[in-house]
Backbone as CSV, one residue per row, in Angstrom:
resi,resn,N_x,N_y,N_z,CA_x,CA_y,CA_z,C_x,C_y,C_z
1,UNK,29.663,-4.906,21.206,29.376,-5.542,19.912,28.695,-6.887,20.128
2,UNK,28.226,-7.676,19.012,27.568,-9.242,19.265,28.430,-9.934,19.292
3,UNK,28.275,-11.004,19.833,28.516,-12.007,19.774,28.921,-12.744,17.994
4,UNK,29.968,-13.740,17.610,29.712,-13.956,16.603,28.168,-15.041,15.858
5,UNK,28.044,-15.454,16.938,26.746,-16.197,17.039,25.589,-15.501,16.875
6,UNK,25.549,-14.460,17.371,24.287,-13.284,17.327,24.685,-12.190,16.338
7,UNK,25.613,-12.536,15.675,25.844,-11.535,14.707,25.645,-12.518,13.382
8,UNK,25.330,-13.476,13.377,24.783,-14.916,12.125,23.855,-14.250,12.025
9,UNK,23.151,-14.628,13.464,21.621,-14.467,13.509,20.961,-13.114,13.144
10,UNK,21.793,-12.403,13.168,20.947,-11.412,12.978,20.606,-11.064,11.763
11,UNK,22.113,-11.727,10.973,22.128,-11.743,9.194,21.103,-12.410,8.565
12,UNK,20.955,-13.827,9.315,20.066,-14.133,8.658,18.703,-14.300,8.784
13,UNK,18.221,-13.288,9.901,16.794,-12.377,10.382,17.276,-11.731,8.987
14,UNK,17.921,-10.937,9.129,17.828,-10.159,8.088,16.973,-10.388,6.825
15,UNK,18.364,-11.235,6.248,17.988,-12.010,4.774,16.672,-12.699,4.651
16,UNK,16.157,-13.149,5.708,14.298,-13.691,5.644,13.748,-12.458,5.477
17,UNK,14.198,-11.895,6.455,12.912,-10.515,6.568,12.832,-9.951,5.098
18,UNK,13.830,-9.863,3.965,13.910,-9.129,2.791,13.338,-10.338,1.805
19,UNK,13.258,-11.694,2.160,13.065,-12.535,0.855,11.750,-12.437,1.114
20,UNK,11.176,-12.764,2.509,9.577,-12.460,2.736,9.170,-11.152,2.301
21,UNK,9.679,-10.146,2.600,9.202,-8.626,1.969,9.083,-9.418,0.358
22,UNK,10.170,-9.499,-0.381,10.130,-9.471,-1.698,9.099,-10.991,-2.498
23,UNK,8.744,-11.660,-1.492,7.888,-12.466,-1.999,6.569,-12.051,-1.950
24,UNK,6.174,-11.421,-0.776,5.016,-10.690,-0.984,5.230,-9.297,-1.876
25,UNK,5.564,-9.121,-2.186,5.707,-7.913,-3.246,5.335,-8.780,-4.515
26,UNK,6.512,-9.885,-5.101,5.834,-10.279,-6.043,4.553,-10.727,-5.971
27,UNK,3.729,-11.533,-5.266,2.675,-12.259,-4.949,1.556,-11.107,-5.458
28,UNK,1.902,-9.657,-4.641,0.840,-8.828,-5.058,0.348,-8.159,-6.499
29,UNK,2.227,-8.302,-7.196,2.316,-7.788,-8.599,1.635,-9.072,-9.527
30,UNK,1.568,-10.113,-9.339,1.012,-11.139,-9.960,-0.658,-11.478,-9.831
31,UNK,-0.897,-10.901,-8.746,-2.385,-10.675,-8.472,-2.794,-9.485,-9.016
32,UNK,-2.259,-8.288,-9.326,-2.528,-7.464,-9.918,-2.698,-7.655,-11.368
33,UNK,-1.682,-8.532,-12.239,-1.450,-8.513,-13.373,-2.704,-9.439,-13.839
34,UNK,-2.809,-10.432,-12.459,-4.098,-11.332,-13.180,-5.197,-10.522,-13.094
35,UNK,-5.781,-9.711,-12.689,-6.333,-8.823,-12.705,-7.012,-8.347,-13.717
36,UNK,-5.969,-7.635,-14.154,-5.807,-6.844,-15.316,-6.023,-7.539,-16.656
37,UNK,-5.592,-8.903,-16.836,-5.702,-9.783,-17.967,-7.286,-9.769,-17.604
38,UNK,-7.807,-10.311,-16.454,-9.506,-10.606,-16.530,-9.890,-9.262,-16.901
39,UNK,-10.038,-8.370,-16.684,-10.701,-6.675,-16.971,-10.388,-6.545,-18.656
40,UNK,-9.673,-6.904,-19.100,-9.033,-6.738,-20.938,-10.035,-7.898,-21.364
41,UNK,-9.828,-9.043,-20.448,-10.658,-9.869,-21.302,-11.947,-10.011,-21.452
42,UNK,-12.553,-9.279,-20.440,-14.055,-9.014,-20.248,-14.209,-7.808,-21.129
43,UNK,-13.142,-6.873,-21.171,-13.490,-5.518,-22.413,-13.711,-6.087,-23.546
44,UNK,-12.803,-7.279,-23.946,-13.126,-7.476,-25.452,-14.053,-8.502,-25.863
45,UNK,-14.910,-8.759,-24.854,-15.986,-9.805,-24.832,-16.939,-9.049,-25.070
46,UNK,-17.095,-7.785,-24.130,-17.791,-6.818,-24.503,-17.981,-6.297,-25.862
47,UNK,-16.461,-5.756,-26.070,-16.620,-5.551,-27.363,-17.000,-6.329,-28.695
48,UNK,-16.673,-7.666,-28.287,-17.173,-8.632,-29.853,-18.638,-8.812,-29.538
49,UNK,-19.261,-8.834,-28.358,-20.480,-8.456,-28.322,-20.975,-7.518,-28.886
50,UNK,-21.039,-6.337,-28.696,-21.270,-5.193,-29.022,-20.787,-5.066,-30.857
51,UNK,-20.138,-5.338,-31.221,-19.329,-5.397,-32.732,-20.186,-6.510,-33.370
């Protein structure tokens, strides 16, 4: 078994490794969403053009 010292560490490898996963997860969902607001907002530019 570890050590109790290497059994910290490993917890809190852990716990980074999942807050970094989940920060880049959000990071990408927020780049996506801005995205998506520019593409809607260029449709309806289009459209009051066009209208």
């Amino acid at each position: 078994m570890l050590d109790p010292i290497e059994r910290v560490i490993a917890i809190i490898a852990l716990l980074l490794g999942g807050y970094a996963s989940s920060v880049g997860a959000t990071i990408k969902i927020l780049e996506y969403r801005n995205q998506r607001k520019k593409e809607r907002l260029a449709q309806r530019s289009d459209d009051e053009a066009k209208g």
